[in-house]
N, C-alpha and C positions, 0 to 999 in steps of 0.2 A: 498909525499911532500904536495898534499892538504889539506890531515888530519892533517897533521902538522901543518900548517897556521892556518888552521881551531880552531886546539885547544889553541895554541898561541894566535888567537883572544878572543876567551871565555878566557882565562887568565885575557889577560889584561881589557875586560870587567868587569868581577869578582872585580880584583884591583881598581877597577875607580869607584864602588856602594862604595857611603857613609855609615857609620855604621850610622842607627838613631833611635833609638826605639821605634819610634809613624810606622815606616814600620814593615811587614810581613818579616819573610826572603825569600830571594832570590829564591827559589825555593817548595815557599807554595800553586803554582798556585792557584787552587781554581776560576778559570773564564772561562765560553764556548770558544774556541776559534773561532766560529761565532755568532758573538752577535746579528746580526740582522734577527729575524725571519720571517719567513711566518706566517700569521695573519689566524686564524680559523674563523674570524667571517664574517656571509655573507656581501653582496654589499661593498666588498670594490677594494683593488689594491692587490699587491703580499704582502707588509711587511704595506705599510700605510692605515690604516681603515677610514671607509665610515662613516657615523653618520643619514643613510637612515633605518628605520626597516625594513625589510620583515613582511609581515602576519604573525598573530599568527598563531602559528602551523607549521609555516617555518621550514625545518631543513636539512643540507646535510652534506655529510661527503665529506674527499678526501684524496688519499691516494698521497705524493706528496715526489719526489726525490728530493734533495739539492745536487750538487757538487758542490765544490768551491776549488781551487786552490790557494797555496800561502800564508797560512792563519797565519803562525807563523816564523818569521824573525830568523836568526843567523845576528848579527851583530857585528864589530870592531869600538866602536865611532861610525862615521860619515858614515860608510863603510858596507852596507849589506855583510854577507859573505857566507849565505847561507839561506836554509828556512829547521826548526826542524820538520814542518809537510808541504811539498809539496802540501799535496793534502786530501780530505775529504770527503766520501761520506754519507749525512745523508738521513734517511727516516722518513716523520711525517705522522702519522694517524692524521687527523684533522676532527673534527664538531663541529655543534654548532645548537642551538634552542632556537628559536625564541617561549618564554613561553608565554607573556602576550604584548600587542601593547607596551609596556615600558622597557622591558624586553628580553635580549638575553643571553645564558648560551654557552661557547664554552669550547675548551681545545682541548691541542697538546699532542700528546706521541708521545715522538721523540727518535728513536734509527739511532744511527752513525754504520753502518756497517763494512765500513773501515777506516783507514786515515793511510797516508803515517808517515814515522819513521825514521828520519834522526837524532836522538839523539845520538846514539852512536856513531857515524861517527865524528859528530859536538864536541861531551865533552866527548869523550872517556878515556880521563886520568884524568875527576873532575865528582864522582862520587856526591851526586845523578843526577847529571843536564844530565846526561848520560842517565836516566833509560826513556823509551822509553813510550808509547802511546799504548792503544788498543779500538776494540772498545768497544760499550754497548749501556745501556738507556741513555737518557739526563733528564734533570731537566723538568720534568713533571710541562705544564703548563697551570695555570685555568684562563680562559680570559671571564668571563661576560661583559655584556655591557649594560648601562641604557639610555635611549635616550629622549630627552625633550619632554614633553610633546606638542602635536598639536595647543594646546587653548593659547600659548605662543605666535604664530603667529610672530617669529623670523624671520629677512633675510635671514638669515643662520639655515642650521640644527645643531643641537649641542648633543654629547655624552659622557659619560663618563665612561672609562675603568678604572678599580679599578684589574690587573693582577696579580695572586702573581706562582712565579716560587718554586718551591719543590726543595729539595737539592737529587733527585731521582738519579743524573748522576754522573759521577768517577771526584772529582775535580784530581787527581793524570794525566788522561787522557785529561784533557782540556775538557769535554763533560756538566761539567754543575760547579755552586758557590759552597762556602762552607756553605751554610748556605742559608735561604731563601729571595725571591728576591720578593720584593714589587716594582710596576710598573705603578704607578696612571699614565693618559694621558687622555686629552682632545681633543674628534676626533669632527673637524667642518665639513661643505659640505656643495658647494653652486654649483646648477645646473643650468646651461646655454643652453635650449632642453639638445641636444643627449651628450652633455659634462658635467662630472664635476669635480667641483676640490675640490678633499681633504687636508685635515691640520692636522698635531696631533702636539700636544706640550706634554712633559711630567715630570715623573721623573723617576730615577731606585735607591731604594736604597740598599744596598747590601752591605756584608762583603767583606772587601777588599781583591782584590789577585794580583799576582805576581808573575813573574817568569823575572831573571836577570834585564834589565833595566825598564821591560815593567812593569808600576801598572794598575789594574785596581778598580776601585772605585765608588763612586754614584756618577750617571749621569745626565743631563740634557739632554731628547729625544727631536727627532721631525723628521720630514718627509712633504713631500707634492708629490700629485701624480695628474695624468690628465687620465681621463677617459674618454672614446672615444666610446659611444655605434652603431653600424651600425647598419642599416636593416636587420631584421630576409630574410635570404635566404631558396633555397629547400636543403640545405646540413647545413647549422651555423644557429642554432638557439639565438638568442639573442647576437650574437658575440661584444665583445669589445676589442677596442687595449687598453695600458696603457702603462704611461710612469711614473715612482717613484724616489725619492733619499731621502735618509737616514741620520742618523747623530746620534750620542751620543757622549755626550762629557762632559770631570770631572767637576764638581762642582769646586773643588778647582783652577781646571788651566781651564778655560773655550776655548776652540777652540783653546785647545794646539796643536803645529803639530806631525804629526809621529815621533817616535820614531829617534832623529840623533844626541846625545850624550852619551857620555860612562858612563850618572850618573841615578840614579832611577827615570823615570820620565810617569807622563799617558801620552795617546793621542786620538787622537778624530776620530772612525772608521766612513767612510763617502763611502757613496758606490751610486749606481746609478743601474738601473733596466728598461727591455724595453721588453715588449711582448705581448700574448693574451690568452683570455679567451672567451670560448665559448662550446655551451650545442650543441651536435649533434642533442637530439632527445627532447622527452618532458623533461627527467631525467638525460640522460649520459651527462659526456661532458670533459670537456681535458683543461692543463693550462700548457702554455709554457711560459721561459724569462730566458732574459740573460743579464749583466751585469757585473760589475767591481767596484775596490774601485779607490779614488780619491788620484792617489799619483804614482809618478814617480817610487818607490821600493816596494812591494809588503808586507805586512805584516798583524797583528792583525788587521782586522776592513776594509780593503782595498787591498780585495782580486787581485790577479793578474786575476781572472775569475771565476765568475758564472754561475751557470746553474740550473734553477726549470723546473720542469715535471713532470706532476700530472696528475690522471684520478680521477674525480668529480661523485657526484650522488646527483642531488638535488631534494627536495619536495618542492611543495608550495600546500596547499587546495583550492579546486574548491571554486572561489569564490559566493555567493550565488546569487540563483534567483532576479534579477532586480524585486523591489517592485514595483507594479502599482499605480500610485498619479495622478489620470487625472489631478486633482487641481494644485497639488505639493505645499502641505499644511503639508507634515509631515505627514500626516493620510493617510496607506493605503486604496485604496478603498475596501476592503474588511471588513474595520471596519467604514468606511466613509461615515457619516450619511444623508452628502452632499457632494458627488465625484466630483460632476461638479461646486464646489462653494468656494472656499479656505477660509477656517476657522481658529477659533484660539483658538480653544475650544479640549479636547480632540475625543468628536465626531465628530472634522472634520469641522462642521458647524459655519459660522458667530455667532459671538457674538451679535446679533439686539435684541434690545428691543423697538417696537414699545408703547408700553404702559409708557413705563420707571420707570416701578413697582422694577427695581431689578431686575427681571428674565427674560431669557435671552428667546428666541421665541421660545427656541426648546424644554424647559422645559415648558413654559407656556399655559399652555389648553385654558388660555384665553388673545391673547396677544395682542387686542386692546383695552382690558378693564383693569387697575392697579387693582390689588389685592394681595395677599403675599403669602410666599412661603408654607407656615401651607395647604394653601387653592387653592394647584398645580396653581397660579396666579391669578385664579379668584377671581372679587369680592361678597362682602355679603349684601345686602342691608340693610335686618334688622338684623345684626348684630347676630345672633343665632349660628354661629361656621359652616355654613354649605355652599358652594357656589352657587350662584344663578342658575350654568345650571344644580345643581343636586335639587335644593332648588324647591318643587312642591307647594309653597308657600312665592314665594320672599321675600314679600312684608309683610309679618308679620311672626315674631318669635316662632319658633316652636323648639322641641325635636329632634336629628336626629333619635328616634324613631318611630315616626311621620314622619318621612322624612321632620322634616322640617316645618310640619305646625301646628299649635296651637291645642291644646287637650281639649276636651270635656269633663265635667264630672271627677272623682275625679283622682289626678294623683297616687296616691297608690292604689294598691288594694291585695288583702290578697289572697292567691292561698294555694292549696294540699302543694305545696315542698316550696313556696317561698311568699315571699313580690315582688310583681310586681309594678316597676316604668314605669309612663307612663311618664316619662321626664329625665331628665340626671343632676347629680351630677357634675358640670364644679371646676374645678382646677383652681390656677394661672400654665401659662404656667411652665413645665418643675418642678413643686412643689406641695409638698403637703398639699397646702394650699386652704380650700374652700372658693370659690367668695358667696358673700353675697347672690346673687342670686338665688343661691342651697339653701336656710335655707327655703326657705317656703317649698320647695318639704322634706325635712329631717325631717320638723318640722309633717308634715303630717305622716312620717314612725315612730315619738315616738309615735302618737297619735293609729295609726294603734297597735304598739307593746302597749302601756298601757291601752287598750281595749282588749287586747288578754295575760292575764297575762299566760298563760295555755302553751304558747310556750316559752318552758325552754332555749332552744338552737337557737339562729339566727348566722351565720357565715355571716359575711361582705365581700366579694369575690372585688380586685380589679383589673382590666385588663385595658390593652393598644394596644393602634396601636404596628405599626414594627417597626415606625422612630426610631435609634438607635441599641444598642448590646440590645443583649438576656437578660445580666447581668444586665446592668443599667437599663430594662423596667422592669425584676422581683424585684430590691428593689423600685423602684418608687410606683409599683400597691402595693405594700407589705406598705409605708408609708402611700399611699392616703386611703387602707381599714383602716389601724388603723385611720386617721384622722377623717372618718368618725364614729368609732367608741365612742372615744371621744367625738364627737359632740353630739351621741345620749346618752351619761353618764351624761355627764352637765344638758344634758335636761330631766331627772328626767329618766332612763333607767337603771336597776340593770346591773355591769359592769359582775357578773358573768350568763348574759342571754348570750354576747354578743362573739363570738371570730370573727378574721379578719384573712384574708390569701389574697394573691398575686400571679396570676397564669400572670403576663406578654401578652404577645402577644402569649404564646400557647393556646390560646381556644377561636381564632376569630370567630363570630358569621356573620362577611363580606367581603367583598373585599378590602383587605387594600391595594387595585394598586388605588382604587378613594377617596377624599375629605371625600365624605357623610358615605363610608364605614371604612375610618378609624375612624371617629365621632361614630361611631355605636361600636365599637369596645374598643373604650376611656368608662368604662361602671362602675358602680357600682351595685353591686348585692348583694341578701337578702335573703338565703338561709335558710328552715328549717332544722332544726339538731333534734329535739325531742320536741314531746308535748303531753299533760298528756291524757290518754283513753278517750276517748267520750268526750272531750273537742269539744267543737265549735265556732270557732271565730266568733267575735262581730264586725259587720261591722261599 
């Protein structure tokens, strides 16, 4: 006699769905028949996510049981008359990693082991609404999570889940859509100490399904939960209570209620959640809750009972060595040129310039007296290119081959291998352009070479300091020999006596850490190359 009611009702159910061809038919199912999942990703609630990152290199899994009771109505109208699937046991492998501070990568495989089978019982004489449920996989799903960045310096923290569900599960079984499920949602979080409270808003968009009156369709999500962290004890590590509730609900009929007319219509599955979470040791740990849907008769979305129960395994990375900053300047003292001084320089050290040259104390060799940075701060009195505490002749202008002091007697002289300058060939800074200056000492080396016609081969050699690349100092010396080659062609010099080459900063003749030694270094040279047997130069 109940089977009989039973099918009676399915009848007149059946009779009461409108014919309309923008719906599925009656029996195309194609929708989980537990829509609201457990969430893979760390720091959140059971189904509502957190918008907190874990450390990079975060990552856990957890292997977590779902029963739910209740989950799929038999209805007459207004009149529940029974339930097609009682009961449901599912199981989800869950994890998730925590890639980059910006960046969380999760995902669920979820398999339904069993669920209750009242089909045949319910529509035993309207075949297919008769054909019964088994279990399997569900709709494997990918749940990343991107989270605002820190320098945004928001009230609230803010994330953003971009989910999409796989058509992996039996829509025949109620275990997963027909087709693939996009699931965008916006997780907020604002912490209060040991409380905080999460928000998602979202959407689901998805190919519609159905079965008898019930549609299901693209949704409009959302959730809010309260988390409740205690004190780490000698048995619960990091333990927290929580308390969550849920909601999705159709686009087209927003916050329609449960299913309680005999005509095609969605409805809005709303359910509630209350348990805890907590790590026994560094790594293990366990997740219990229980819960229910929102509704006087039990059905799609608002279960008559739930139950999660799960064992967890998390990692986090040792967070690193505490930097020492006695200053607390940013500059470990270990690179910290002034540890006990807080700086704003990458050495660490104040930026003072007592001279107010430009350069700053820690660079200036001389930092009560202005002088520029060519000449490590110091100044030059008589202007010769060389600084006064290396200059052994401040006060009047010399050669830095001289070190600086004035030269005796003629400044070329004729050597075995070379032309010997007892003075220096000066540039415009950073060019290869000769300062007037330089023409009496050049003018002395035509004279040398057109007294000595006998020397067929002179090669003009130009070198430099370090300042700068390797690259840029070999084409500089390489411009500055030809310029000076030029110079001695104008001035009456056959151009085929003459070649020029450019050795750079490889073939220092001094210490290019000081002033005087990179001056020495800045150099031009006059190299024999071939001259004729028993030739003798003419001083």
């Amino acid at each position: 006699m109940r089977g009989a009611a039973l099918t009676a009702g399915l009848a007149a159910a059946l009779a009461a769905v409108p014919a309309a061809a923008q719906l599925p038919d009656a029996n195309a199912r194609g929708f989980d028949a537990v829509p609201q999942k457990a969430t893979p990703l760390s720091s959140s609630a059971f189904v509502v996510e957190g918008a907190r990152a874990a450390p990079p290199g975060s990552w856990h899994g957890e292997l977590l049981f779902d029963w739910n009771v209740q989950i799929l109505a038999a209805r007459n109208g207004d009149q529940k008359t029974g339930n097609f699937i009682p009961w449901r046991v599912d199981g989800h492998l869950l994890g998730a990693w925590t890639v980059l501070p910006f960046l969380e990568i999760a995902g669920d495989l979820p398999v339904t082991f069993a669920q209750g089978d009242n089909f045949e019982e319910i529509a035993g004489g309207f075949p297919p609404f008769n054909t019964g449920v088994s279990g399997g996989l569900g709709d494997l799903r990918l749940v990343p999570r991107l989270f605002s960045p820190a320098s945004w310096k928001l009230p609230v923290d803010l994330a953003l889940v971009p989910e999409l569900r796989l058509p992996t599960g039996s829509a025949e079984s109620f275990l997963g859509g027909n087709g693939v499920i996009f699931a965008p949602r916006l997780n907020v979080e604002r912490a209060f100490g040991p409380v905080r409270l999460l928000l998602n808003v979202g959407l689901r968009y998805r190919s519609t399904g159905r079965f008898l009156q019930l549609i299901v369709e693209n949704e409009l999500t959302g959730g809010g939960a309260v988390v409740w962290t205690l004190p780490t004890g000698s048995v619960f590590r990091r333990p927290e209570l929580i308390a969550e509730t849920t909601f999705s609900t159709p686009l087209s009929q927003p916050f329609a209620s449960n299913i309680g007319t005999s005509s095609a219509s969605a409805t809005t599955p709303w359910e509630f959640l209350v348990g805890a979470r907590t790590l026994f040791g560094k790594h293990w740990g366990a997740t219990f809750a229980v819960g229910r849907g929102f509704s006087s008769n039990a059905g799609y979305g608002r279960e008559a009972f739930r139950m999660l129960a799960g064992i967890r395994y998390e990692f986090e990375p040792e967070p690193a060595a505490p930097v020492k900053d006695r200053d607390h300047d940013g500059v470990p003292d270990e690179r910290d040129r002034c540890p006990d001084e807080p700086g704003d320089g990458p050495d660490g050290c104040p930026d003072l310039d007592w001279d107010k040259d430009g350069i700053p104390n820690v660079d200036d060799r001389c930092p009560r007296e202005p002088g520029t940075m060519e000449l490590d701060g110091c100044p030059d009195r008589d202007k010769d290119a060389i600084p006064d505490p290396e200059d052994k002749c401040p006060d009047e202008p010399g050669p830095a081959e001289n070190d600086g002091c004035p030269v005796t007697g003629p400044l070329v002289t004729l050597e075995s291998d070379r032309v010997r300058l007892r003075g220096s060939v000066h540039f415009d800074y950073d060019k290869a352009v000769i300062k007037p200056e330089s023409f009496p000492l050049l003018d002395e080396v035509v004279s040398v070479l057109s007294k000595n016609p006998q020397l067929k081969h002179v090669r003009v050699e130009g070198h430099t300091d370090n300042k700068g690349t390797a690259a840029y100092n070999l084409d500089l010396s390489r411009r500055r020999a030809a310029a000076v080659v030029e110079y001695l062609v104008q001035h009456g010099i056959a151009r085929s006596r003459l070649v020029s080459a450019g050795y750079g900063f490889e073939r220092p003749i001094a210490d290019n850490a000081t002033a005087l030694g990179r001056a020495k270094n800045r150099r031009v040279e006059f190299r024999l190359l071939e001259d004729d047997k028993g030739g003798k130069p003419q001083k």
